[in-house]
Residue frames as qw, qx, qy, qz and C-alpha x, y, z in Angstrom:
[[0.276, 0.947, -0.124, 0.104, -52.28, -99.43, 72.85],
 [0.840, -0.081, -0.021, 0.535, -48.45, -99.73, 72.52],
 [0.037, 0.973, -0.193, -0.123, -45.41, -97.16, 72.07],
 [0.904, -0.080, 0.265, 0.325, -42.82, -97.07, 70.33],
 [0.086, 0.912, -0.218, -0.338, -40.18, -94.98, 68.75],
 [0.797, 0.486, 0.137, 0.332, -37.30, -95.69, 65.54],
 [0.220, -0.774, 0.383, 0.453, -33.51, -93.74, 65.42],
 [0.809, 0.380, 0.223, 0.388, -31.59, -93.19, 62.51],
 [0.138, -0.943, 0.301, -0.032, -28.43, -91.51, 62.38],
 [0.264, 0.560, -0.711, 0.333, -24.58, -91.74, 63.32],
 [0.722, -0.219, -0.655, -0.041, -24.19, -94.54, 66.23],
 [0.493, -0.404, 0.430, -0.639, -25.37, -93.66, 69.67],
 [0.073, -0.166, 0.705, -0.686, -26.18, -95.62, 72.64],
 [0.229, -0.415, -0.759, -0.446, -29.28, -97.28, 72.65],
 [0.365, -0.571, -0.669, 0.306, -30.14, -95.90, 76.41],
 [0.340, -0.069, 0.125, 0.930, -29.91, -92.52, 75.12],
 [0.446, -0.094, -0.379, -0.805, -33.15, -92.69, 73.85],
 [0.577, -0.236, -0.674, -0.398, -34.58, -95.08, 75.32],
 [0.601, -0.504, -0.565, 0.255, -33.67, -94.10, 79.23],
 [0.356, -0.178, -0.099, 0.912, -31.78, -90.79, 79.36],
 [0.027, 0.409, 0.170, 0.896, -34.38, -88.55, 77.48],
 [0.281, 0.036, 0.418, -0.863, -37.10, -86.41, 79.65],
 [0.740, 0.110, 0.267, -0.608, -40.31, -88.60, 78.33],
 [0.123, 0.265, -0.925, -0.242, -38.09, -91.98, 77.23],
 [0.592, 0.013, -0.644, -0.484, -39.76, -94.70, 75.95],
 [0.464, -0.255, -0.823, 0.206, -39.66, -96.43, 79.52],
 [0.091, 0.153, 0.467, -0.866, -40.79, -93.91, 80.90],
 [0.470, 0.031, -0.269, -0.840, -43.74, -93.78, 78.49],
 [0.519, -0.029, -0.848, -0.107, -43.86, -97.43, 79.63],
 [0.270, -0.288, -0.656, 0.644, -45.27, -96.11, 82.66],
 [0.046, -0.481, -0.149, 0.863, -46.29, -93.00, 81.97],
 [0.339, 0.458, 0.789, 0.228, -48.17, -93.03, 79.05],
 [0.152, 0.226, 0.295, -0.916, -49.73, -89.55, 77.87],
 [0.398, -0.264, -0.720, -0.504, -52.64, -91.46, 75.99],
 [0.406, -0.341, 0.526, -0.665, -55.44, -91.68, 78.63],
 [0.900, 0.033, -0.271, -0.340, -56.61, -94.81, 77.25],
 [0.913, -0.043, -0.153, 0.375, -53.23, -97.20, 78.14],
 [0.201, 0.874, -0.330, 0.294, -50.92, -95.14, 80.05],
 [0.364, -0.576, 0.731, 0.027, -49.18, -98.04, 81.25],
 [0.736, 0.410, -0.492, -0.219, -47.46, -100.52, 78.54],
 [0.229, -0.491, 0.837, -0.078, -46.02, -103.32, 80.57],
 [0.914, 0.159, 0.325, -0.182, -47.08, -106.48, 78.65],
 [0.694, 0.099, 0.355, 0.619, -43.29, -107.07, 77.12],
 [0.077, 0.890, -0.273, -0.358, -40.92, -105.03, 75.30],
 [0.877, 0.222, 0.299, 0.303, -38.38, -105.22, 72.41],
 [0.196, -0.727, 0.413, 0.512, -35.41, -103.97, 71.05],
 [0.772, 0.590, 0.235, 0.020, -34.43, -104.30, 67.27],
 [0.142, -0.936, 0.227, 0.229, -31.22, -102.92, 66.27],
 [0.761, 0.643, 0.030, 0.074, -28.64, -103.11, 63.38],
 [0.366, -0.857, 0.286, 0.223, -24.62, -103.30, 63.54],
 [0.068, -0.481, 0.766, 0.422, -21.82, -105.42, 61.89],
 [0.282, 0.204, 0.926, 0.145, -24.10, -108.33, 60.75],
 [0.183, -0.065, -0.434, -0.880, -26.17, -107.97, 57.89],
 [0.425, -0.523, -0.739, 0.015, -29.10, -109.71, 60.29],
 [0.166, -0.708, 0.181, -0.662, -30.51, -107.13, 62.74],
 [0.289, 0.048, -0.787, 0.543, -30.07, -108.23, 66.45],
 [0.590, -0.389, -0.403, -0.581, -33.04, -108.82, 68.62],
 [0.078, -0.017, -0.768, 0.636, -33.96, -108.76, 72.49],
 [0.502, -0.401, -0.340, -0.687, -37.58, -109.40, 73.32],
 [0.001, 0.141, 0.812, -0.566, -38.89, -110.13, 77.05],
 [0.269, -0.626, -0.704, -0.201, -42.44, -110.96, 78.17],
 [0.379, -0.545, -0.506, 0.551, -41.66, -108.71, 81.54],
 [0.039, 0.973, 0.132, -0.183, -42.28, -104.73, 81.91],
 [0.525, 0.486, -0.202, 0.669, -39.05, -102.75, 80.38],
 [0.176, -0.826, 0.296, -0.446, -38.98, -100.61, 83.26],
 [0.658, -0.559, 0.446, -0.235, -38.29, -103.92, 85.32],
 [0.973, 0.203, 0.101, 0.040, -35.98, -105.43, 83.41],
 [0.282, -0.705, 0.514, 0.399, -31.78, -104.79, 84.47],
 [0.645, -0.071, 0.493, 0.580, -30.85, -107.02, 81.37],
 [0.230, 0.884, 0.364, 0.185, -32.46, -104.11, 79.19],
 [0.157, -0.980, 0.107, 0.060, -30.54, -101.43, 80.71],
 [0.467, -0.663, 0.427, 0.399, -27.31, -102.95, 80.64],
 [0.682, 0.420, 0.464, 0.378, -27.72, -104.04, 76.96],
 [0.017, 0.957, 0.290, -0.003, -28.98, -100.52, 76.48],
 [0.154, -0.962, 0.223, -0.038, -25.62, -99.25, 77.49],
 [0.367, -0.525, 0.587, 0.494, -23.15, -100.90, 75.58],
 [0.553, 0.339, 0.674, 0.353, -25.04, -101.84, 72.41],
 [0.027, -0.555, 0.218, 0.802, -24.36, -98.76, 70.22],
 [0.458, 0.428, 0.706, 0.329, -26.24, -98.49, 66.40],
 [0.136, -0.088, -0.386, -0.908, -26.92, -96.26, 63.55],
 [0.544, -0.145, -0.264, -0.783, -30.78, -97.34, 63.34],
 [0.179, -0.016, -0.897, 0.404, -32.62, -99.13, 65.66],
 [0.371, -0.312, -0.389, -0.783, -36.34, -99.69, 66.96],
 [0.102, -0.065, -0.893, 0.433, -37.69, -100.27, 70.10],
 [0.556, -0.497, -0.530, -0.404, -41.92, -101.16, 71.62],
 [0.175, -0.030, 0.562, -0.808, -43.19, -101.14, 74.63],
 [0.199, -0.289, -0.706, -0.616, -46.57, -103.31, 74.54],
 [0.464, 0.027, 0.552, -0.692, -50.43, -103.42, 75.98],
 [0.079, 0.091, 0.899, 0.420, -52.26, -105.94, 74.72],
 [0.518, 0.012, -0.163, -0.840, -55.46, -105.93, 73.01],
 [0.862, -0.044, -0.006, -0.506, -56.17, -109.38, 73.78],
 [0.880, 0.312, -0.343, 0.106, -53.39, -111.59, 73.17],
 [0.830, -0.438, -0.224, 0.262, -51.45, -113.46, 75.48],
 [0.139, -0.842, 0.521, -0.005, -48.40, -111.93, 77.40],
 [0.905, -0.087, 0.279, 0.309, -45.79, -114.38, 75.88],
 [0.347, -0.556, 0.348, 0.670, -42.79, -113.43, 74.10],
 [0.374, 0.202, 0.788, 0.445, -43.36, -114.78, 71.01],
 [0.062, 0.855, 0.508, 0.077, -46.25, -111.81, 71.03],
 [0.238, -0.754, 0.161, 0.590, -43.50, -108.87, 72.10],
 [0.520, 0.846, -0.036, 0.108, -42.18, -106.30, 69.10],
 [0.398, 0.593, -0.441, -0.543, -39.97, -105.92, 67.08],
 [0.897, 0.408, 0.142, 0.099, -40.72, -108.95, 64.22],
 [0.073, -0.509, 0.719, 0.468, -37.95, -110.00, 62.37],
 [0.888, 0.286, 0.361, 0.001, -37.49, -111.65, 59.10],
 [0.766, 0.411, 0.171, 0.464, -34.57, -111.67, 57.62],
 [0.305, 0.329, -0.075, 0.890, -33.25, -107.46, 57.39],
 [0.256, -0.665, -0.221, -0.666, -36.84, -106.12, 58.13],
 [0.046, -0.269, -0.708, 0.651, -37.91, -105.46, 62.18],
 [0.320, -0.424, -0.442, -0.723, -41.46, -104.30, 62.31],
 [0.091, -0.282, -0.616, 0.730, -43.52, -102.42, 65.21],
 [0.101, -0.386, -0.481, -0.781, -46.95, -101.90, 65.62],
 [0.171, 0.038, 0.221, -0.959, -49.10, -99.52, 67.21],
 [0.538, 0.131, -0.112, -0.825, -53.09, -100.56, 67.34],
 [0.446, 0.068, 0.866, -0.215, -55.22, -103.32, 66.49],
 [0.311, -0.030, -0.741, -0.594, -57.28, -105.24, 64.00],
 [0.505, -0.116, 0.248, -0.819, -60.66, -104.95, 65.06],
 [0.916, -0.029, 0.181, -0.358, -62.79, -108.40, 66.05],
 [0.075, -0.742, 0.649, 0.150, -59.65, -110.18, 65.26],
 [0.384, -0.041, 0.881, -0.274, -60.64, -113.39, 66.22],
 [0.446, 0.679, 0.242, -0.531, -63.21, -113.25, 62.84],
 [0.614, 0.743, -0.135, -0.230, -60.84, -112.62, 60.54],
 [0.286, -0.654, 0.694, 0.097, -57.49, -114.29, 61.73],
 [0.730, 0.105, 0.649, 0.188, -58.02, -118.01, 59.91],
 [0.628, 0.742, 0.179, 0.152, -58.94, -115.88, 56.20],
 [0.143, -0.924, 0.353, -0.040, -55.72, -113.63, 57.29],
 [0.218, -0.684, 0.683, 0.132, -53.38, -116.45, 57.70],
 [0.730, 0.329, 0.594, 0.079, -54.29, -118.52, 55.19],
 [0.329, 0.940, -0.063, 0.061, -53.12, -115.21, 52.77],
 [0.290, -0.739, 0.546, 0.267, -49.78, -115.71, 53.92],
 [0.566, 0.464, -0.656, -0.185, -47.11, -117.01, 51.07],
 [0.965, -0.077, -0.241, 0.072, -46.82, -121.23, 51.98],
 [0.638, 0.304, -0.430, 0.562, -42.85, -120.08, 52.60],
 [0.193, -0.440, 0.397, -0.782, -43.68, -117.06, 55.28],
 [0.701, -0.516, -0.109, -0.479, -46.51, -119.42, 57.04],
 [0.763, -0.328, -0.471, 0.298, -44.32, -121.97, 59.15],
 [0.340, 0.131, -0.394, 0.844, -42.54, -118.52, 60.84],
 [0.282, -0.657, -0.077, -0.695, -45.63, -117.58, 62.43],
 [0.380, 0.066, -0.748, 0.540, -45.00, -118.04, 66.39],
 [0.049, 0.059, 0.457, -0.886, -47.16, -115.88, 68.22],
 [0.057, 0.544, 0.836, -0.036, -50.98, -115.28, 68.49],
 [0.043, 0.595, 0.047, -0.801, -50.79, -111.31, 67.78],
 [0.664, 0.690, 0.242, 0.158, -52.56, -109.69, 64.22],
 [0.015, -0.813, 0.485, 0.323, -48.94, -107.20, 64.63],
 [0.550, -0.348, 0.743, 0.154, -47.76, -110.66, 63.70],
 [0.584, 0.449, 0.676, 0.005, -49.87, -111.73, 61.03],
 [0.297, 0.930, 0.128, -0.177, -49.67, -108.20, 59.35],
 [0.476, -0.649, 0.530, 0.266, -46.12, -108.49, 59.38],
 [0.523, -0.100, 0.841, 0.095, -46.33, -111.25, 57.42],
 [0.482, 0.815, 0.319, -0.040, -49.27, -110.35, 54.90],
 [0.108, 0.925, -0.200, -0.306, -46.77, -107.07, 53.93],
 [0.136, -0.548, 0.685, 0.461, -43.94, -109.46, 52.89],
 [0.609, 0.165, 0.775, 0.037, -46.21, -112.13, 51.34],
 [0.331, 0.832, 0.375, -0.240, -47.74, -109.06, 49.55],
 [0.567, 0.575, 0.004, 0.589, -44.03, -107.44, 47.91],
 [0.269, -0.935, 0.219, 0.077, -42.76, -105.22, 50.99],
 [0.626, -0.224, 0.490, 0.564, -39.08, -106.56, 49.96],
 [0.445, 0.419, 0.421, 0.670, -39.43, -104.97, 46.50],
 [0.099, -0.565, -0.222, -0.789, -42.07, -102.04, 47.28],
 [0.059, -0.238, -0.814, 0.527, -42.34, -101.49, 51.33],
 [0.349, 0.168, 0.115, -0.915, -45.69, -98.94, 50.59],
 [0.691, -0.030, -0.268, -0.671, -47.22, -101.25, 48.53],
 [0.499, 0.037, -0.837, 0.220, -46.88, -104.27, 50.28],
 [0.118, -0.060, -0.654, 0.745, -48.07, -102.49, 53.18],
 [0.499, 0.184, 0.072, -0.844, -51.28, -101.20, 51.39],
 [0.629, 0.005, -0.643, -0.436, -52.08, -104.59, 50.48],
 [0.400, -0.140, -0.843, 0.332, -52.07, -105.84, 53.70],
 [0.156, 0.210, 0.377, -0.888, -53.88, -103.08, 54.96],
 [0.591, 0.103, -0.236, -0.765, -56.75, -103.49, 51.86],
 [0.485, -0.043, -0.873, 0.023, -57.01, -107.48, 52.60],
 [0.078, -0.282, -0.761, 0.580, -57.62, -106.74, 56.47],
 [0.320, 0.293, 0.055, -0.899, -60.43, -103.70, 55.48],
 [0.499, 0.099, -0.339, -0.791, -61.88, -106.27, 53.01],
 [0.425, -0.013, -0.904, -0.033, -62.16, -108.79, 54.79],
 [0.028, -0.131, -0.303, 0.943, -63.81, -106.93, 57.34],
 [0.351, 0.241, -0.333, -0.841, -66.08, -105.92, 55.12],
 [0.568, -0.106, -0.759, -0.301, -67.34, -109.85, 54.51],
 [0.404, -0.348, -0.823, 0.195, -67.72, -110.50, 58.12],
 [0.346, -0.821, -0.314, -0.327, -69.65, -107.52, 58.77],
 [0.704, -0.272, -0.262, 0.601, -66.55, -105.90, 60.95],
 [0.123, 0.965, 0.090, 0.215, -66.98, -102.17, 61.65],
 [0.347, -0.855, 0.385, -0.015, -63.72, -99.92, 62.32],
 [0.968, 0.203, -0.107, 0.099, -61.26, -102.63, 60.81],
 [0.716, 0.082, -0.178, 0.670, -57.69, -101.22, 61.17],
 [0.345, -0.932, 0.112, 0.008, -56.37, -98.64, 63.96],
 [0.898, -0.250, 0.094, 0.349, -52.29, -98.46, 63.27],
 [0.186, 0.884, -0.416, -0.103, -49.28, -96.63, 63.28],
 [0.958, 0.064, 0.046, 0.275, -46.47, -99.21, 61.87],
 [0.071, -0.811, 0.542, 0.208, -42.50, -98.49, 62.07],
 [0.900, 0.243, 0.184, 0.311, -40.25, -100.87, 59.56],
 [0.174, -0.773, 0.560, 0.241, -36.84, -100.73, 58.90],
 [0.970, 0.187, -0.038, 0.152, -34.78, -102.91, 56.52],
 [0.813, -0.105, 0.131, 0.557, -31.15, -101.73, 57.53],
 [0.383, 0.303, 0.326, 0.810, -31.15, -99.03, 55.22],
 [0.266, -0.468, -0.236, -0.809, -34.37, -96.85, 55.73],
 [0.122, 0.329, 0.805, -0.479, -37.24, -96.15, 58.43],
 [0.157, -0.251, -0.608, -0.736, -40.34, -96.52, 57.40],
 [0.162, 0.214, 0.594, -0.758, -43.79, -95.35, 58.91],
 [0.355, -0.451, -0.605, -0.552, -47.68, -95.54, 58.54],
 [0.115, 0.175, 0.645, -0.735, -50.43, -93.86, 60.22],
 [0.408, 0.012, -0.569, -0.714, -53.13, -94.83, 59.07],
 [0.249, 0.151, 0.827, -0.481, -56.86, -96.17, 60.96],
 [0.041, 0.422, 0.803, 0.420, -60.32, -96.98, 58.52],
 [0.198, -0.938, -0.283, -0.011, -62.44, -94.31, 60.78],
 [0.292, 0.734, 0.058, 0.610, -59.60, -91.72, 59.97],
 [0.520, -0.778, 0.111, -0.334, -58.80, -91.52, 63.79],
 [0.764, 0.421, -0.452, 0.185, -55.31, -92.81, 64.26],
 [0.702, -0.509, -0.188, 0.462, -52.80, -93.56, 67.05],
 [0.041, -0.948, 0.293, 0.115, -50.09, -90.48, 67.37],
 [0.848, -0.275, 0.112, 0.439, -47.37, -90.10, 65.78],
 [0.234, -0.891, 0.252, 0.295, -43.97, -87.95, 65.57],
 [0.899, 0.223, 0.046, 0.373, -41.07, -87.33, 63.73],
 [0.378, -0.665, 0.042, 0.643, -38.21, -85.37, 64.64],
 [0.487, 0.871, -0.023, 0.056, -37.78, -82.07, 61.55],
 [0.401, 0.773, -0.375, 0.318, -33.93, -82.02, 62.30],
 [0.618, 0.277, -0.566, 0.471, -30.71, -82.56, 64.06],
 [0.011, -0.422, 0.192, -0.886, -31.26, -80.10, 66.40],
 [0.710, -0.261, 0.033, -0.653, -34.41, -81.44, 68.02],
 [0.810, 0.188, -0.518, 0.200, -32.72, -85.01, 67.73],
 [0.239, 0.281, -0.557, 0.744, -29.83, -83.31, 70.21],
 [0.530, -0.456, 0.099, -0.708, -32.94, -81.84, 72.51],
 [0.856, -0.231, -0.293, -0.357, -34.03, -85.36, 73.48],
 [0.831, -0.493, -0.033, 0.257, -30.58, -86.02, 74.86],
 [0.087, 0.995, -0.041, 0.032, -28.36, -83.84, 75.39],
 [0.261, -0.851, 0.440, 0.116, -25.59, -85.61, 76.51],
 [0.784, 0.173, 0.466, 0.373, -25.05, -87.73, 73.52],
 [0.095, -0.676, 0.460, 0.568, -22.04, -85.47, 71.39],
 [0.306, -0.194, 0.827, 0.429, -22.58, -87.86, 68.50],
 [0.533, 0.693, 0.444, -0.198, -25.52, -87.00, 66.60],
 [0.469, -0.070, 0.442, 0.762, -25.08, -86.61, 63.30],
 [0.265, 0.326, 0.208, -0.883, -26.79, -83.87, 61.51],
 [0.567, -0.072, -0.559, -0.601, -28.93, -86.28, 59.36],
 [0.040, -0.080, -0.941, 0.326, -29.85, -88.09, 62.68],
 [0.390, -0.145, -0.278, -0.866, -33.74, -88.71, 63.04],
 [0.147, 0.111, 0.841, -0.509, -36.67, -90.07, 65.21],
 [0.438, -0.199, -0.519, -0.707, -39.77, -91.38, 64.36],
 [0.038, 0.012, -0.801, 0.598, -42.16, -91.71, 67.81],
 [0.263, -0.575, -0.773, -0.037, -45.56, -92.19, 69.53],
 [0.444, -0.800, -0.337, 0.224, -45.34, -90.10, 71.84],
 [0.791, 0.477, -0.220, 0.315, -42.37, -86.90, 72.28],
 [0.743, -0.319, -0.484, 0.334, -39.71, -87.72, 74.25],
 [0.109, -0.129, -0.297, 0.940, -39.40, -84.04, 75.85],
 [0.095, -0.659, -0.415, 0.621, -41.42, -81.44, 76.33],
 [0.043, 0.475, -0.322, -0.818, -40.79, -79.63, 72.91],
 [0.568, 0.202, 0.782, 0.159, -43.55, -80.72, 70.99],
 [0.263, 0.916, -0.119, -0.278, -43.81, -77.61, 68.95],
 [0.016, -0.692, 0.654, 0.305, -40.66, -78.92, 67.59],
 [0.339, -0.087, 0.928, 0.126, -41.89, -82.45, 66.65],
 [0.484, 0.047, -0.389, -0.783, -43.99, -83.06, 63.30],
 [0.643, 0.145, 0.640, -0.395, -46.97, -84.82, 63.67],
 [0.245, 0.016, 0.880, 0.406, -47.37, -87.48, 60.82],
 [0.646, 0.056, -0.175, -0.741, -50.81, -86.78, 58.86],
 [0.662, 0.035, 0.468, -0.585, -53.53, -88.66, 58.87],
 [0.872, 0.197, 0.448, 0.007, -53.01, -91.65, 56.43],
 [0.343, 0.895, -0.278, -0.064, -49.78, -91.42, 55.56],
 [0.895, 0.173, 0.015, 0.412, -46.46, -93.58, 54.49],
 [0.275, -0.893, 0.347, 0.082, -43.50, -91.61, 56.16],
 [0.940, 0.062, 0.008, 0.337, -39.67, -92.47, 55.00],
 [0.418, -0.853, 0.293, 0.112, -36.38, -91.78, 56.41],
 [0.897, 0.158, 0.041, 0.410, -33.23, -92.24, 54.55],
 [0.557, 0.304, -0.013, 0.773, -30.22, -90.36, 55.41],
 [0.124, -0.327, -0.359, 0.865, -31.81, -88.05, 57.48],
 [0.376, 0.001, -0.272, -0.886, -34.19, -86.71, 54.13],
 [0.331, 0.329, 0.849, -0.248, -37.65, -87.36, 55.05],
 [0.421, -0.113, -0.468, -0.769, -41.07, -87.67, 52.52],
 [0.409, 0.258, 0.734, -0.477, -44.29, -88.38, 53.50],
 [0.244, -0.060, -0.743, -0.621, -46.81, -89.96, 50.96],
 [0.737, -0.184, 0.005, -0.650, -50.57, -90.49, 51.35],
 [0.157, -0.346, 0.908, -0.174, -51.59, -93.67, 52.28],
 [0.693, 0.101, -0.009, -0.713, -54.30, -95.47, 50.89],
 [0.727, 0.059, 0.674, -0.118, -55.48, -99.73, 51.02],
 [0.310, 0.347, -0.714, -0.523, -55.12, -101.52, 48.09],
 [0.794, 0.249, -0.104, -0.544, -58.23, -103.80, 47.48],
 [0.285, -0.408, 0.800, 0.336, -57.53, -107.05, 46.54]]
């Protein structure tokens, strides 16, 4: 099990969120309130969008809580939208090349969960990838592989359906090798412009996840950032105070999107192939 949380908004601080609030993401890197993994220290990443039309990327193999170049990045790198992990693996080495956020081009991509019996399906899985996306695979993670599948699949044109095709590929493939439980994930994407979200697990029993309903709650998490704007928004695992009466829980297999502060939520459902 990982954590991880998404901002969009006016430009803040990244250590606002990610060290200053009452249940920050490093803290959750510790602290977990899942009892399954309540400690995430198998690498971390930062993602995070400013003058270049490339987003900007910091990944380490080490814990985030024990990592000073984190903090001091944290506190001078300033963005509108931005996405940051915290992992545990399910099986796959602790190397970097395995830490969140992907990149490719605009997108960053963070996942929550796991493809079940992995090892099974990973050769029919990356053999689906487009001939152009397959030399960028680096790591040994399925976040990685899925990543990939979504753009091979049209996430650059349509991020929902791209994403349900990568989700109905892993479920049917499954399916041939006699794999029960196939996909457990909550996914965060971003191209620059939007956050995007899925929660969404084949037994209907998902990881948690949050989204801040307004500005107001936004402010809550840290109070002593003055620069929220009122279309500012979070999309989290876990939330990062104490007010969770104030934070929506995503539904159960659902496609979540943030632009400008207006959010929609859309079922989710696999697309077959």
């Amino acid at each position: 099990m990982c954590r991880w949380l998404a901002y969009s908004g006016a430009p803040i601080l990244l250590d606002e969120v990610l060290f200053k609030t009452e249940h920050s993401l490093i803290h959750q890197s510790l602290h977990a309130s899942d009892p399954t993994t309540t400690t995430n220290g198998d690498g971390f990443g930062i993602g995070w969008y400013g003058k270049q039309e490339m987003p900007g990327v910091y990944r380490d193999l080490r814990p985030a809580w024990n990592d000073a170049n984190l903090q001091a990045l944290a506190a001078q790198i300033e963005s509108p939208m931005f996405l940051a992990h915290v992992r545990a693996t399910t099986g796959s080495p602790v190397q970097r090349t395995n830490c969140h956020p992907f990149s490719h081009q605009k997108w960053l991509f963070v996942h929550n969960g796991l493809i079940n019996e992995y090892e099974k399906l990973r050769r029919d899985l990356a053999f689906a990838i487009s001939p152009e996306l397959f030399p960028l695979i680096s790591g040994t993670t399925d976040s990685e592989l899925m990543f990939l599948l979504a753009l091979s699949f049209g996430m650059d044109g349509d991020v929902q359906a791209g994403l349900s095709r990568m989700a109905g590929l892993v479920e049917h493939l499954a399916e041939k090798h006699e794999v029960e439980n196939a996909l457990q994930m909550t996914l965060g994407i971003s191209d620059g412009e939007s956050l995007y979200a899925v929660r969404y697990s084949t037994v209907g029993e998902s990881r948690s996840l949050f989204h801040s309903a307004h500005r107001d709650v936004t402010m809550e998490i840290a109070p002593d950032a003055a620069r929220f704007s009122r279309d500012a928004r979070a999309i989290v695992s876990e939330p990062l105070s104490d007010l969770e009466a104030e934070w929506t829980p995503v539904p159960e297999a659902s496609f979540l999107t943030i632009t400008r502060g207006e959010v929609s939520c859309e079922p989710f459902t696999p697309i077959m192939p």
